[in-house]
ZANU-434677 format. One record per residue: y, x, z of N, C-alpha, C in turn. Coordinates in steps of 0.05 Angstrom, whole numbers. Layout:
<atoms>
ATOM    nyy    nxx    nzz   cayy   caxx   cazz    cyy    cxx    czz
ATOM      Y      X      Z      Y      X      Z      Y      X      Z
...
</atoms>
This chain:
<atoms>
ATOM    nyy    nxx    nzz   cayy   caxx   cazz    cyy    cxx    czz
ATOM   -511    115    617   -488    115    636   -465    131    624
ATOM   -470    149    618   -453    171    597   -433    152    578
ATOM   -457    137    558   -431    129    537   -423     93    549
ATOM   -427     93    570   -411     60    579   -386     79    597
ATOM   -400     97    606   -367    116    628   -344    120    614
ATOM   -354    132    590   -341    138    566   -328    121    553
ATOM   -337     97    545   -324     85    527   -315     69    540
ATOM   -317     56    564   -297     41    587   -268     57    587
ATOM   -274     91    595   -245    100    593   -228    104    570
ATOM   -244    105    549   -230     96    522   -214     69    521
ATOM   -238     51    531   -217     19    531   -196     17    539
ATOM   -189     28    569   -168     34    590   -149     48    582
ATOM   -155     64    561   -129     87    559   -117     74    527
ATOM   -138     58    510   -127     48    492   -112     22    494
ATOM   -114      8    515    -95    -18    522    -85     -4    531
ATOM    -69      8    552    -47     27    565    -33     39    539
ATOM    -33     52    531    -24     67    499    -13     40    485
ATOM    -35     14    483    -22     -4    462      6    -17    471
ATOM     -7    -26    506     22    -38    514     46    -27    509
ATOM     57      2    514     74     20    507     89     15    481
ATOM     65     15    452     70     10    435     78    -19    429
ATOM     67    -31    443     80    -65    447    113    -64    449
ATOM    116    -55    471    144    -51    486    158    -32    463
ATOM    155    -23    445    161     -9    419    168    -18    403
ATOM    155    -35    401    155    -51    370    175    -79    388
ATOM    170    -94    398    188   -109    416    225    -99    409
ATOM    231    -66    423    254    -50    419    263    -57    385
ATOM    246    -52    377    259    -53    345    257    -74    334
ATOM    250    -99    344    248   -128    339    279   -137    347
ATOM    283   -129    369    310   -134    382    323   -130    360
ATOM    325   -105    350    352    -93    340    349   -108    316
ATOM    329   -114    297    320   -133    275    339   -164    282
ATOM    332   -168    303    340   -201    309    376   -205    309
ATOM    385   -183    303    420   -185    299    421   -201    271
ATOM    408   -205    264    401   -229    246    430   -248    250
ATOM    411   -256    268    418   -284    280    440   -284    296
ATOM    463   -262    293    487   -266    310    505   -269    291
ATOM    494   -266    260    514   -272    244    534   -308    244
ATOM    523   -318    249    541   -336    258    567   -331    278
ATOM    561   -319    294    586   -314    312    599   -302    307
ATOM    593   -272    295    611   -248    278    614   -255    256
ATOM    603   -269    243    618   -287    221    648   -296    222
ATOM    655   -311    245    681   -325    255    704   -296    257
ATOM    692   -275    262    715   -260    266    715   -241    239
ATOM    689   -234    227    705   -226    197    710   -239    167
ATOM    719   -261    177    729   -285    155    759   -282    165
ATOM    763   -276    181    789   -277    193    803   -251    187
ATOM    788   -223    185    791   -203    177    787   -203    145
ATOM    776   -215    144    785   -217    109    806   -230    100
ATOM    805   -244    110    830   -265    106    856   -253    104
ATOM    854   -232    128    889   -220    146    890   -192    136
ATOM    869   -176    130    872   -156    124    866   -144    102
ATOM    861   -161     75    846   -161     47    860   -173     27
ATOM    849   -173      7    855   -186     -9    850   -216    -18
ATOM    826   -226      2    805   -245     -1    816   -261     20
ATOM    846   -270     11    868   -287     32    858   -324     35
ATOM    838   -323     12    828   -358     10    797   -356     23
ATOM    788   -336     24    765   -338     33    759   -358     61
ATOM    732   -369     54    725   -393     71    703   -389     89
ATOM    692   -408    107    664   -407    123    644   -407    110
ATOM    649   -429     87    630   -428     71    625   -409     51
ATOM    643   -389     45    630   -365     34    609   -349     46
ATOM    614   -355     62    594   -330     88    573   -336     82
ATOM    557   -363     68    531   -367     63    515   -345     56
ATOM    535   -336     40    513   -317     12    508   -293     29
ATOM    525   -282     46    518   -263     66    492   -264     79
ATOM    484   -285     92    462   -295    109    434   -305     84
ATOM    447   -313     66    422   -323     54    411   -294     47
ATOM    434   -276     25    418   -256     11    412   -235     41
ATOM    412   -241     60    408   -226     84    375   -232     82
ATOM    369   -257     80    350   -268     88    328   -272     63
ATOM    325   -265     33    325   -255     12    319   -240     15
ATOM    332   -210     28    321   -189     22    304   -175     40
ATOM    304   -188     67    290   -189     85    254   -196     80
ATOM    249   -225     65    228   -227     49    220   -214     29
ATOM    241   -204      8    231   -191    -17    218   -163     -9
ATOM    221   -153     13    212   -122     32    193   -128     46
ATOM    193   -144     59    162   -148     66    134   -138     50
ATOM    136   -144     32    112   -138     22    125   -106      6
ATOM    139    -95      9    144    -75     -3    139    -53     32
ATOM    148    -64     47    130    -53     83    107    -48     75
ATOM     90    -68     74     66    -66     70     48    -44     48
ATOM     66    -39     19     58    -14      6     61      4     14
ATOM     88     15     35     87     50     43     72     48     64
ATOM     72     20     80     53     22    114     28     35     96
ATOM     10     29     78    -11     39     66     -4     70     49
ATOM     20     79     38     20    101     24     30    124     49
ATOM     45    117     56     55    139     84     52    141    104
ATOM     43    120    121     33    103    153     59     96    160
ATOM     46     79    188     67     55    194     83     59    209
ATOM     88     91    211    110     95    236    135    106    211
ATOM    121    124    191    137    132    182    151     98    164
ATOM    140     85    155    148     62    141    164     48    163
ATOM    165     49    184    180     35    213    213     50    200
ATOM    207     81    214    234     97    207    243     86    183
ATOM    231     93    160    246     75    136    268     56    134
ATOM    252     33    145    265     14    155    287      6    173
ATOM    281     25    185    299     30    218    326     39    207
ATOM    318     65    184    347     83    174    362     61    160
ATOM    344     43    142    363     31    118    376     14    138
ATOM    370     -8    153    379    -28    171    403    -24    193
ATOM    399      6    197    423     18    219    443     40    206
ATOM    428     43    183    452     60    161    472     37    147
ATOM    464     10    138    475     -8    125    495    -18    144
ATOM    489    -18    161    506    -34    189    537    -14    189
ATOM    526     14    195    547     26    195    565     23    171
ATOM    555     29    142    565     23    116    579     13    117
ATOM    579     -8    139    594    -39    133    626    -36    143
ATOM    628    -17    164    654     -2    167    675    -11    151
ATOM    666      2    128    679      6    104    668    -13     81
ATOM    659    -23     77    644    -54     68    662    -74     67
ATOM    664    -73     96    686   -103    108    714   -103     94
ATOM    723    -83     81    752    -91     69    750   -104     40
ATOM    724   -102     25    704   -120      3    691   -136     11
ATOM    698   -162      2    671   -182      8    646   -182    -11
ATOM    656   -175    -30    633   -165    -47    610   -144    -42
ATOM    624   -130    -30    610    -99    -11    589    -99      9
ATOM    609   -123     26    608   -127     55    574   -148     46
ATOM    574   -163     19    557   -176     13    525   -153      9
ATOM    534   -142     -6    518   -118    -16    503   -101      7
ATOM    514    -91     29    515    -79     55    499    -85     74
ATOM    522   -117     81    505   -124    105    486   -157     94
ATOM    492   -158     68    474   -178     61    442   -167     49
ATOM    453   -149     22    420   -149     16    410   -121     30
ATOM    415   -102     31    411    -80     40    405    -82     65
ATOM    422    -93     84    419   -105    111    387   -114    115
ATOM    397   -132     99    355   -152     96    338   -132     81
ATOM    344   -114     72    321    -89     60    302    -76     90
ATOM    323    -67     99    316    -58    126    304    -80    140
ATOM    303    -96    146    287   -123    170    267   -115    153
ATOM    263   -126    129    244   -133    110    226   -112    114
ATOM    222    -81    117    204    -67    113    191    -54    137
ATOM    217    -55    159    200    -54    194    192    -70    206
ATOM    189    -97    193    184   -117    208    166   -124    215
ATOM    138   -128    190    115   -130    200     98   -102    205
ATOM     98    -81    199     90    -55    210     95    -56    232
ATOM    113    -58    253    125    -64    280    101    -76    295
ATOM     95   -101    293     75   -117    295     57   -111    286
ATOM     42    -98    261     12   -100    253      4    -76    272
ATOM     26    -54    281     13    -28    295     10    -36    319
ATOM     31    -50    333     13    -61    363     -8    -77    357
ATOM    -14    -97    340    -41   -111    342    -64    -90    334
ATOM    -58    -72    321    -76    -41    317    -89    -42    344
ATOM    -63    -34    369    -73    -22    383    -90    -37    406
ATOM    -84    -68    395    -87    -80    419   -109   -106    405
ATOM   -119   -102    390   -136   -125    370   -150   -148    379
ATOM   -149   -139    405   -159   -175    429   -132   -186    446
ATOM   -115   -180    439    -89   -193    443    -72   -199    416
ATOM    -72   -212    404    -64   -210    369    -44   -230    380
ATOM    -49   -250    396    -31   -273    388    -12   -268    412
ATOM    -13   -257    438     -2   -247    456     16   -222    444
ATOM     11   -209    429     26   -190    408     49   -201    391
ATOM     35   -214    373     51   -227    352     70   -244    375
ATOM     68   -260    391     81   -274    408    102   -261    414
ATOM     98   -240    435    118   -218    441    131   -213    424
ATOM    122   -193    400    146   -177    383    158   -206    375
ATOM    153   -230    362    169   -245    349    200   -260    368
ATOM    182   -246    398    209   -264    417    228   -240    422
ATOM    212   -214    415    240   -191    412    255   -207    390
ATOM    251   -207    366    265   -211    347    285   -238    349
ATOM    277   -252    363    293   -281    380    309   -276    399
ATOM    303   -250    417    324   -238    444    348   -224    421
ATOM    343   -218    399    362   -204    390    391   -216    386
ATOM    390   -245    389    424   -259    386    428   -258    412
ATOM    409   -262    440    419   -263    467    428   -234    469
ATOM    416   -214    463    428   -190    460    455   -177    460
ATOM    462   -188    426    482   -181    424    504   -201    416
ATOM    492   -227    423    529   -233    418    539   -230    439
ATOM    535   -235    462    553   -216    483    577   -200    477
ATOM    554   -174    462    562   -151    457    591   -159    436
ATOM    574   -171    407    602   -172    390    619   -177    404
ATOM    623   -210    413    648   -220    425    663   -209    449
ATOM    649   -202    466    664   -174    484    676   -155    478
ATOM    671   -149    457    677   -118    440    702   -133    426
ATOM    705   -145    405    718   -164    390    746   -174    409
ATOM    728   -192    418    759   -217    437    740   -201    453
ATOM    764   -184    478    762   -191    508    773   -210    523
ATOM    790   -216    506    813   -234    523    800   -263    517
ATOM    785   -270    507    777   -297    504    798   -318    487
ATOM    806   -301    465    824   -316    448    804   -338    421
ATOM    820   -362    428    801   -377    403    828   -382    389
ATOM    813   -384    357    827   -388    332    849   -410    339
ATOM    866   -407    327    878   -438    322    901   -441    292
ATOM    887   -430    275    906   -428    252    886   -456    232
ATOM    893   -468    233    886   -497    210    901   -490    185
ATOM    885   -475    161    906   -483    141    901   -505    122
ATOM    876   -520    130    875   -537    104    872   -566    118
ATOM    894   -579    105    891   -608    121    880   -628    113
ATOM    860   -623     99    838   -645    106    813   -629    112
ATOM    814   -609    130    797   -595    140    805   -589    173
ATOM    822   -600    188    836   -593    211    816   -582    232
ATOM    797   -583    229    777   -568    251    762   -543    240
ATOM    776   -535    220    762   -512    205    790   -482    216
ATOM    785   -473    242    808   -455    250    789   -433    245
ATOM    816   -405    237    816   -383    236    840   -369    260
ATOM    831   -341    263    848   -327    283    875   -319    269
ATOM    906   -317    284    932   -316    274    924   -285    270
ATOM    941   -285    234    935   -250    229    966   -233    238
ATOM    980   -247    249   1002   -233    270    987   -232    294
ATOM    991   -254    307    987   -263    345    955   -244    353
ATOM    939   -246    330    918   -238    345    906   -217    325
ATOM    932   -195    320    922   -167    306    902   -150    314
ATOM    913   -146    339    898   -133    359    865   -136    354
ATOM    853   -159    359    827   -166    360    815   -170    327
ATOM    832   -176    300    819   -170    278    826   -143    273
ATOM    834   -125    287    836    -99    276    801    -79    291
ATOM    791   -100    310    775    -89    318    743    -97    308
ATOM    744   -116    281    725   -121    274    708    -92    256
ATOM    719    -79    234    706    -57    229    695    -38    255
ATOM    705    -45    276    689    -20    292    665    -30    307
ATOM    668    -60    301    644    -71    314    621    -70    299
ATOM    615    -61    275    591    -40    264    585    -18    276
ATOM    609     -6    280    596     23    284    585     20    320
ATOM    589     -2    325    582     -3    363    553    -12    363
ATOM    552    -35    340    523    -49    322    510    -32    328
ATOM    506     -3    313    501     11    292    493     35    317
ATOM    508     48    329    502     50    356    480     45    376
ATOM    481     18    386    454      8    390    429      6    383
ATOM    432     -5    356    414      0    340    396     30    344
ATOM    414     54    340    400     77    345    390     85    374
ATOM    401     78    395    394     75    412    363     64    413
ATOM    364     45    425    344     16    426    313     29    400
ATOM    323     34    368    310     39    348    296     75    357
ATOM    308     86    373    295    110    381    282    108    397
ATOM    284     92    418    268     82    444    238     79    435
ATOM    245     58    427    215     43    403    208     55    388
ATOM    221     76    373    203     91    356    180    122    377
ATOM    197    126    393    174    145    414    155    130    425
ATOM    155    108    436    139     93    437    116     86    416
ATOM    124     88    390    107     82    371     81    112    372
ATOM     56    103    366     43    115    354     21    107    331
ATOM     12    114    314     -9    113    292    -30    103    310
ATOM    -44     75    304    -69     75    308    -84     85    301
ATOM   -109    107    327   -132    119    308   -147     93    303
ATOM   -167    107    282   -191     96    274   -213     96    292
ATOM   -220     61    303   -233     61    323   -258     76    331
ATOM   -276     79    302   -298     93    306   -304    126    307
ATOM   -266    130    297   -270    163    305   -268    160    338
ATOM   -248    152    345   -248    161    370   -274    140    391
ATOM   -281    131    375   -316    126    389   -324    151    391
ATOM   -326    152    372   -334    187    369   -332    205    384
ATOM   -303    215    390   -294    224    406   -299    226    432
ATOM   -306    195    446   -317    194    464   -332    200    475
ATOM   -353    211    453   -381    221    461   -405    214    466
ATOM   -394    191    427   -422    179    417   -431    197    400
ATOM   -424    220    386   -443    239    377   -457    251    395
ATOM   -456    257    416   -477    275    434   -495    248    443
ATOM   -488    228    429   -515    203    449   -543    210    426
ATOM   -554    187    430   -586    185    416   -569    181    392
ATOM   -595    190    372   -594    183    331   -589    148    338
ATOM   -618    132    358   -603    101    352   -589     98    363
ATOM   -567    103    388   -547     98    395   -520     94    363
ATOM   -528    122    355   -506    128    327   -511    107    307
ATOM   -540     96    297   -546     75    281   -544     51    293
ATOM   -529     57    318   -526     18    326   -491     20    323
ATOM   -487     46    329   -448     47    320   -444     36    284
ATOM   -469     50    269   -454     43    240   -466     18    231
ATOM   -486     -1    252   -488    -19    238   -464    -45    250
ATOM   -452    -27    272   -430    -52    287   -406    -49    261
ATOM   -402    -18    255   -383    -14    242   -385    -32    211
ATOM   -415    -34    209   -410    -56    181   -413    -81    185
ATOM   -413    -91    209   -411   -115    218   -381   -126    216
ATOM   -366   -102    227   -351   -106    222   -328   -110    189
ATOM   -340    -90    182   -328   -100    147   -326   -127    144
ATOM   -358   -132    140   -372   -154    139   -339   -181    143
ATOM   -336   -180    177   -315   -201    182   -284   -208    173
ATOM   -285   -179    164   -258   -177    154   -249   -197    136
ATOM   -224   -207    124   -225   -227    108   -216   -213     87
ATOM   -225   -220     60   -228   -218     31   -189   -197     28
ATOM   -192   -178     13   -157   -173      5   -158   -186    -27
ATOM   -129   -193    -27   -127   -204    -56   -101   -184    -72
ATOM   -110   -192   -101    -87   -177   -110    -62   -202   -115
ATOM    -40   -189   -116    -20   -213   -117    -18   -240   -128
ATOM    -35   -232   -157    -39   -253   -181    -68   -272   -162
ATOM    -91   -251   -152   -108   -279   -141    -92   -289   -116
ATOM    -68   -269   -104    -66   -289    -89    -48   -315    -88
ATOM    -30   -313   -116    -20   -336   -124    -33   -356   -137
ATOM    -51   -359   -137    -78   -383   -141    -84   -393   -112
ATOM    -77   -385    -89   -101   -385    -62    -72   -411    -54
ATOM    -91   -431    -57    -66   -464    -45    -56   -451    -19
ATOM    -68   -447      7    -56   -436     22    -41   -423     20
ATOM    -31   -399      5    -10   -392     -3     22   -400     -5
ATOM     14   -422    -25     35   -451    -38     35   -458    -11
ATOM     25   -477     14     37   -483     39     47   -468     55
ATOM     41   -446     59     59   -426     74     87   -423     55
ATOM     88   -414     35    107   -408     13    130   -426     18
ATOM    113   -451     19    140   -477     20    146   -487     44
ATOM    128   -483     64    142   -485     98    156   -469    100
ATOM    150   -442     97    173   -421     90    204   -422     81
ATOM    201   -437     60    220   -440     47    239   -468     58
ATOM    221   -489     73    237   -506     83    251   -506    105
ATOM    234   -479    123    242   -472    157    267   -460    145
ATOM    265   -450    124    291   -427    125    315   -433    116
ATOM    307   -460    103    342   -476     80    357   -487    119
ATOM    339   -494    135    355   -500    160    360   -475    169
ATOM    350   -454    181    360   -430    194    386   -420    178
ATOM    390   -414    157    410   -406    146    430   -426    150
ATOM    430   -446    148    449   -466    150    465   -473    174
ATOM    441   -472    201    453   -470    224    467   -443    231
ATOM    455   -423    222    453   -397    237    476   -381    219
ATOM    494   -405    208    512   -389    193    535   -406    213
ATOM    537   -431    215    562   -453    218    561   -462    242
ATOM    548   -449    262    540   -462    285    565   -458    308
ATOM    581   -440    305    598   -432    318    625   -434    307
ATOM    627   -445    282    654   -446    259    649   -469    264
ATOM    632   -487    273    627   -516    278    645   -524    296
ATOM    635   -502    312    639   -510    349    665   -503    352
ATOM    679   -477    337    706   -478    337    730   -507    343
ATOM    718   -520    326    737   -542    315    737   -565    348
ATOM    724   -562    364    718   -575    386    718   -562    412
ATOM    713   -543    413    709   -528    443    732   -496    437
ATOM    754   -493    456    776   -479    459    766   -452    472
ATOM    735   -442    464    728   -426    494    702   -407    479
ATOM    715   -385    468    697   -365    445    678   -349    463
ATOM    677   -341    490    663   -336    501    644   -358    505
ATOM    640   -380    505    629   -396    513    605   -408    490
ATOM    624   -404    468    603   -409    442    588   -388    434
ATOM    599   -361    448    582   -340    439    553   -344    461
ATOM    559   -350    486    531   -356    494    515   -376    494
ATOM    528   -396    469    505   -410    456    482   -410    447
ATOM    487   -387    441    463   -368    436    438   -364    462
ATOM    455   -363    486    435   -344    504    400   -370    515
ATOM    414   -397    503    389   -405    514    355   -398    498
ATOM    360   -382    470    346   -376    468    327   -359    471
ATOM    334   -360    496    319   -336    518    285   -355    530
ATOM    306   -392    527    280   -395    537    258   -413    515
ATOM    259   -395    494    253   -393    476    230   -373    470
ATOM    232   -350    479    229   -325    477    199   -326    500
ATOM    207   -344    528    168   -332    541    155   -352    527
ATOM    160   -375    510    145   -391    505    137   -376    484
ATOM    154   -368    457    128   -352    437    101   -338    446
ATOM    126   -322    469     85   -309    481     71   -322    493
ATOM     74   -348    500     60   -366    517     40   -372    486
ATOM     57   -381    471     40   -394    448     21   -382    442
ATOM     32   -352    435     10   -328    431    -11   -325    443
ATOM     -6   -329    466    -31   -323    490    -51   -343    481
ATOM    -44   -372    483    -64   -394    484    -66   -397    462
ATOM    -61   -379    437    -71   -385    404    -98   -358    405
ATOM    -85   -343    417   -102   -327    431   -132   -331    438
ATOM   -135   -356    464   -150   -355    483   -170   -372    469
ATOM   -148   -402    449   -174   -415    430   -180   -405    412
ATOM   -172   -385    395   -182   -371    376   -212   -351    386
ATOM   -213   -343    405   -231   -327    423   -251   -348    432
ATOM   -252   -376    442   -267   -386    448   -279   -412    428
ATOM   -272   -399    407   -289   -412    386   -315   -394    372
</atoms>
């Protein structure tokens, strides 16, 4: 009766603790998912480069390299997360991540008068930071919560999807209040390709450098929230322990270490990089990967420099964005029921 009292209130207080940490990792998913507002804040610092730089020809289609090496460096850190989550733990490897991602943002201040900079900044450095909090974020709530994995992963991935409903709001509020759309055509056989007048509408490109530091702002906000929230998963069998399976019977203790190597047992195989570039599965993830992403970049750069050329109404394209809200319960929906058949097999 002792160790079921016991380890029932263990269960209870370790889902309660994990959810917390859910809603943690979620917070810093958000701030991660500004990703994806680069399309919209794109439109207003092409225009500030344009009006207030040297980089007077610059185009929409330069902005690519911004979002791609965004999204580049975002992957190349991932697995570099994954070395300090193991050399330092995963809160401190979170912070890491958290500083470079909301220090680069700020950077960008002063970035934005270089496109080259502004590349450097908020492109690869930018994606340094996603890249190294991203899956630590997630692997420490499924820590805490290891019979909700897909209800987990579900969640944090629809933070990181709330993050354009988030903040484009925010940019374009901050930016245009007045709801001014471009209408400078300079190239005529491009007539739907508008930029903002660098007289008529000073006012609003003079306010794009500060829309980092408002970014950047939030970010700390939101990224402090979630990080108190965060804690280190213990090790389940100490705090078995703890509970007050050492004061049980010797076989009580020899049925804990033979669960505990049961458990090894299930774990799946680790590889080193080289076996794991042999493992075919690999190669199919690698190249779905690589095909989901030649579209994300492509939309998620021109989707609103598109829409320019047709719709007179910049508030309106900025909440183009917001339907991906209903976007966001279905991941955890997916989660749940990848969840529920994974469990009942």
């Amino acid at each position: 009766h002792y160790y079921i009292t016991n380890n029932l209130r263990f269960s209870m207080n370790q889902t309660a603790r994990g959810f917390l940490v859910l809603i943690g990792a979620v917070f810093i998913h958000i701030t991660l998912g500004v990703l994806y507002c680069f399309g919209n804040f794109s439109t207003y610092i092409v225009s500030f480069l344009r009006c207030k730089t040297d980089y007077t020809t610059v185009r929409f289609t330069n902005t690519q390299w911004i979002l791609t090496l965004m999204v580049c460096g975002q992957g190349t850190t991932m697995v570099v997360g994954g070395l300090l989550e193991r050399k330092i733990g995963t809160r401190f490897t979170i912070l890491i991540g958290c500083a470079i991602h909301t220090g680069t943002a700020a950077l960008s201040y002063f970035a934005v008068h270089s496109f080259y900079a502004l590349i450097i900044t908020y492109g690869i450095l930018f994606g340094f930071g996603i890249g190294i909090a991203y899956s630590p974020a997630m692997t420490l709530a499924m820590k805490w919560l290891p019979t909700y994995k897909g209800v987990v992963a579900g969640s944090v991935v629809a933070g990181f999807g709330l993050g354009a409903m988030v903040f484009n709001p925010i940019i374009t509020s901050f930016i245009n209040p007045n709801n001014t759309s471009p209408d400078v055509a300079p190239y005529p056989d491009h007539p739907k390709e508008k930029y903002y007048n660098c007289t008529q509408d000073h006012a609003l490109i003079d306010r794009v450098p500060y829309c980092f530091l408002v970014m950047a702002a939030f970010f700390v906000g939101l990224q402090t929230v979630g990080n108190l929230l965060l804690k280190e998963a213990p090790t389940v069998f100490e705090d078995y322990y703890e509970s007050g399976i050492n004061g049980a019977s010797p076989s009580l203790q020899q049925d804990s270490t033979a669960s505990e190597n049961l458990l090894q047992e299930a774990l799946p195989p680790e590889y080193t990089p080289l076996q794991l570039l042999k493992q075919r599965d690999f190669w199919i993830l690698w190249f779905t990967f690589l095909c989901n992403n030649q579209g994300i970049c492509y939309v998620s750069t021109y989707w609103k420099s598109f829409g320019q050329g047709f719709i007179s109404d910049d508030m309106f394209l900025a909440g183009v964005a917001l339907p991906r809200v209903s976007v966001t319960p279905s991941v955890g929906l997916y989660g749940a029921v990848s969840a529920t058949n994974w469990a009942s097999r």
